[in-house]
N, C-alpha and C positions, 0 to 999 in steps of 0.2 A: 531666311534663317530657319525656317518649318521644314525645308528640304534637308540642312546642314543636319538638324539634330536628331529628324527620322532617322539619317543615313547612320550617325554614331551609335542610333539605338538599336539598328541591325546590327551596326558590327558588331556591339557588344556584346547582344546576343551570340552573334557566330563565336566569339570568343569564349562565349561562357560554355557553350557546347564541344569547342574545339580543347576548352583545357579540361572539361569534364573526361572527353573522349582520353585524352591522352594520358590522364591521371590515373583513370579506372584500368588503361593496357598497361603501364607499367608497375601497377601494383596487379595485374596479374601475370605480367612475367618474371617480377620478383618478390612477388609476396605483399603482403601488407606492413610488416615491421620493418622493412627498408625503403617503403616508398610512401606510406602514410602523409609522410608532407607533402608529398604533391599536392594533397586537398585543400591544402590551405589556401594556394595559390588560384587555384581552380573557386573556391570561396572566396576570395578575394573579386575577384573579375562579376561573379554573382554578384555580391553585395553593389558594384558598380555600376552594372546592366541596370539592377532594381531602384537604385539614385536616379540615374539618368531617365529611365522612364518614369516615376514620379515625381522628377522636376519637369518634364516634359508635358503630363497630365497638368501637371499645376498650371503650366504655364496657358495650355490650351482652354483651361478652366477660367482662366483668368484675363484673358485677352479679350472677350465680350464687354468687361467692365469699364475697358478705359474710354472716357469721354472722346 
């Protein structure tokens, strides 16, 4: 299961980078008043990444305790 949820932490990462990237190119191909939402989405997938890595930690934290 350590392996499963490392891997979705990567991807999520790669995600959060990959919609950063793509957010930041097309508000500056067409500005920032017609592309401004892209960030949201790109915020969206962050807030995700930063879940799964701290249920992740927790978990790791916590896995010492069980009898």
């Amino acid at each position: 299961m350590e392996k499963t949820t490392r891997f979705f932490i990567h991807f999520w990462l790669a995600a959060t980078i990959a919609a950063f990237i793509y957010s930041f190119y097309r508000i500056y191909l067409n500005g920032w008043d017609r592309e401004k939402s892209n960030l949201f989405v790109a915020g969206l997938v962050l807030i995700w990444y930063l879940f799964r890595r701290a249920m992740y930690l927790r978990m790791k934290r916590n896995s010492g305790n069980t009898p």
